[in-house]
Wavefront OBJ file of the C-alpha trace (Angstrom):
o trace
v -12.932 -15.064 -5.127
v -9.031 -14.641 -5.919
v -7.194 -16.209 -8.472
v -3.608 -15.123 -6.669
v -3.443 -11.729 -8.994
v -4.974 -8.690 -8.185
v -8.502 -8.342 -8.038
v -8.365 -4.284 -9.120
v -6.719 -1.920 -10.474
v -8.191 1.444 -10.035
v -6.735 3.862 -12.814
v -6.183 7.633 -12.031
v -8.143 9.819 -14.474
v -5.533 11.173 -17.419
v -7.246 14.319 -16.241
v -5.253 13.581 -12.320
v -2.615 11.538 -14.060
v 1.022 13.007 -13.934
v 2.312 12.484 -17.670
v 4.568 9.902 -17.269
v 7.394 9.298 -20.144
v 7.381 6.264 -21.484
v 11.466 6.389 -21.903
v 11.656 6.880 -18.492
v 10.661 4.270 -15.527
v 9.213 5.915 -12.260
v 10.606 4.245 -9.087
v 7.166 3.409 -7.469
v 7.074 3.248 -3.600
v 4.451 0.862 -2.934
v 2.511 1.178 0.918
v 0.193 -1.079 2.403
v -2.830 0.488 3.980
v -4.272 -0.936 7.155
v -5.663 0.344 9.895
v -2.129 0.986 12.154
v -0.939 4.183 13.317
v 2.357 3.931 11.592
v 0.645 3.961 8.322
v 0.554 7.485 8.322
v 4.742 7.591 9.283
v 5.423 4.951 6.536
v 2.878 6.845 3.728
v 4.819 9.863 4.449
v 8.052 8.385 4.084
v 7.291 6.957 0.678
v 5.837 10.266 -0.368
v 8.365 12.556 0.578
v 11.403 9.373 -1.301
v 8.602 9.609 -4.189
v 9.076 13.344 -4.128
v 12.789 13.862 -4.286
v 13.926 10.821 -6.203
v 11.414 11.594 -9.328
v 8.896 8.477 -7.939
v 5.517 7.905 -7.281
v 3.606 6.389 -4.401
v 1.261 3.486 -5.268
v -1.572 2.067 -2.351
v -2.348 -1.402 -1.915
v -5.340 -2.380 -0.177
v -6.571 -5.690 0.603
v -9.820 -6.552 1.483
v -9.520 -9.752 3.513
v -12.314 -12.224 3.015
v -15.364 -12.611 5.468
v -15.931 -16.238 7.315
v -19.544 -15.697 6.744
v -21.166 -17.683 4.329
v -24.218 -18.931 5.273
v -26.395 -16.526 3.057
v -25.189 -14.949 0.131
v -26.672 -12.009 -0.231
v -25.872 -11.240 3.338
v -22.066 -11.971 1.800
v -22.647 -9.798 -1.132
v -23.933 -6.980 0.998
v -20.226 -7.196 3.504
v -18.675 -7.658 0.086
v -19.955 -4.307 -1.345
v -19.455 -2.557 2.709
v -15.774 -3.549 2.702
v -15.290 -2.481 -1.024
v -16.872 0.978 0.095
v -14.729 1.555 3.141
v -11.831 0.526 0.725
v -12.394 3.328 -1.339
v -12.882 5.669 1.443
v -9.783 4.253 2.862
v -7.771 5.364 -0.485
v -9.509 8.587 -1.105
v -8.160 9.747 2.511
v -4.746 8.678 1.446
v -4.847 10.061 -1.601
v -5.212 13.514 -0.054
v -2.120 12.881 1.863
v 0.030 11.956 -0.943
v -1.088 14.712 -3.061
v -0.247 16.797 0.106
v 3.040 15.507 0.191
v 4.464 14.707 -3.302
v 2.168 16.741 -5.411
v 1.219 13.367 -7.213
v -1.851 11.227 -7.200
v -0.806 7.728 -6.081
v -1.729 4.390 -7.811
v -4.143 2.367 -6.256
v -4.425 -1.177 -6.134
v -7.430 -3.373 -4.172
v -7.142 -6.836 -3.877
v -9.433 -9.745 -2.521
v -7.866 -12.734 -0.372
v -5.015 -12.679 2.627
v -2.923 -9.567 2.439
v 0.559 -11.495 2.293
v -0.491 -13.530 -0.330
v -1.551 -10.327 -2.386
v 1.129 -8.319 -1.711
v 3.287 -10.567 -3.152
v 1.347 -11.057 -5.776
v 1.285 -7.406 -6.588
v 5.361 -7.303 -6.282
v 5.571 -10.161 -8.476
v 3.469 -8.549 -11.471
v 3.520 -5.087 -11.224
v 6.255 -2.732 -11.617
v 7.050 -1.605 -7.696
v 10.339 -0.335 -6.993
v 10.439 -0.425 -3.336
v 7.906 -1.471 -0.153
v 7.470 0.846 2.528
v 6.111 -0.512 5.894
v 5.843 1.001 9.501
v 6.515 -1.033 11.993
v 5.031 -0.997 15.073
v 7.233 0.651 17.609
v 5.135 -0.871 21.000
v 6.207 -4.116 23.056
v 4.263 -6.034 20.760
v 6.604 -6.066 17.856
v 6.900 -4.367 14.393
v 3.576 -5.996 13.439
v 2.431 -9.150 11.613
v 3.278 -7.977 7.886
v 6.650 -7.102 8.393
v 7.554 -9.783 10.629
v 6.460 -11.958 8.275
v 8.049 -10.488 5.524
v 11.321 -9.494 7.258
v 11.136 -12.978 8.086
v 10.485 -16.319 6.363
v 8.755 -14.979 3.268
v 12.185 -12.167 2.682
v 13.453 -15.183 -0.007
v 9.847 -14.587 -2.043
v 10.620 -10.737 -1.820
v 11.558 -9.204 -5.326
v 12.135 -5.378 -4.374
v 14.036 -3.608 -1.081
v 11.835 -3.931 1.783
v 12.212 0.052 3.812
v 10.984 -0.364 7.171
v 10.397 3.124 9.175
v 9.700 2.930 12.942
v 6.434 4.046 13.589
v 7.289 6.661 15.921
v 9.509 9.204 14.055
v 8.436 12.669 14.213
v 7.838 14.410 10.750
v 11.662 16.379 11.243
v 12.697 13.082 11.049
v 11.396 11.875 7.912
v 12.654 15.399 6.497
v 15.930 14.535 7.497
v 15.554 10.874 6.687
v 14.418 11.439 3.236
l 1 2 3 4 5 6 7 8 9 10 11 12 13 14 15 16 17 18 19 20 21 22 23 24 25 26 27 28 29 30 31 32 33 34 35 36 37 38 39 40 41 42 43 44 45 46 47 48 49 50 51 52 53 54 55 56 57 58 59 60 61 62 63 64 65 66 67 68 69 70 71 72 73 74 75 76 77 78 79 80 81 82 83 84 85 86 87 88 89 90 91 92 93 94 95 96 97 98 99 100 101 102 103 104 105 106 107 108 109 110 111 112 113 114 115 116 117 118 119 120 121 122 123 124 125 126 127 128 129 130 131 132 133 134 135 136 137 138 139 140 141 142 143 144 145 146 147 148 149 150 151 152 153 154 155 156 157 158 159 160 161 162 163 164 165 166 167 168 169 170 171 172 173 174 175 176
């Protein structure tokens, strides 16, 4: 199970990887991928800041933990399912930012509540920025960044960017 760090880091290839100086630190724009629409609004935000300000986009993808434990190879086997459809989750993505900024992004997947391992992953890791959509419907921005625009904004560590859900890609041109 978790021991409050990240579970995994997966490593870009130095065949993918953009040299990166080691003089100079890259402003990282980290995203959280879930399975919103304004995922897409906030990964293209990041990627086109990434882009223009000399960054790079990094992924973070939790895989939230099953309440079934009755048999454990029937755990193992949704285990290994979510880890799959994690990594077909990120490959998508990474498409997009590669679209976008011309870089491959960072990837991070983590095991446990994805609050608890986002912060995690702020605390440790060199991220320069979060970049959430929010939700732009009656029901509100959305439980992540209500909770950290909220109580948990004392635990943050970096700027929090929060893009509206619903701006149209001349927007984010303008925006960024």
């Amino acid at each position: 199970m978790s021991d409050g760090g990240p579970q995994d880091i997966i490593s870009v290839s130095s065949a993918q990887a953009d040299p990166v100086s080691s003089e100079k630190q890259l402003r990282v724009f980290l995203v959280v991928a879930d399975d919103t629409t304004e995922l897409t609004t906030a990964l293209r935000y990041a990627c086109l800041r990434a882009s223009k300000t000399g960054g790079r986009v990094a992924i973070l993808y939790v895989i939230e933990p099953a309440d079934f434990q009755h048999w454990m190879s029937v755990e193992t086997l949704m285990q290994s399912e979510r880890r799959n459809e994690a990594e077909r989750v990120l490959q998508k993505m990474a498409a997009k930012v590669l679209e976008w900024s011309d870089h491959m992004p960072c990837f991070y997947i983590c095991e446990g509540k994805r609050t608890e391992q986002l912060l995690n992953v702020l605390e440790e890791d060199n991220v320069s920025i979060l970049v959430l959509g929010a939700d732009p419907g009656p029901k509100g921005p959305g439980p992540l960044v209500s909770a950290l625009s909220g109580k948990l904004i004392g635990k943050m560590k970096v700027p929090l960017t929060v893009v509206p859900g619903n701006l149209p890609d001349e927007a984010l041109d303008e925006l960024t």
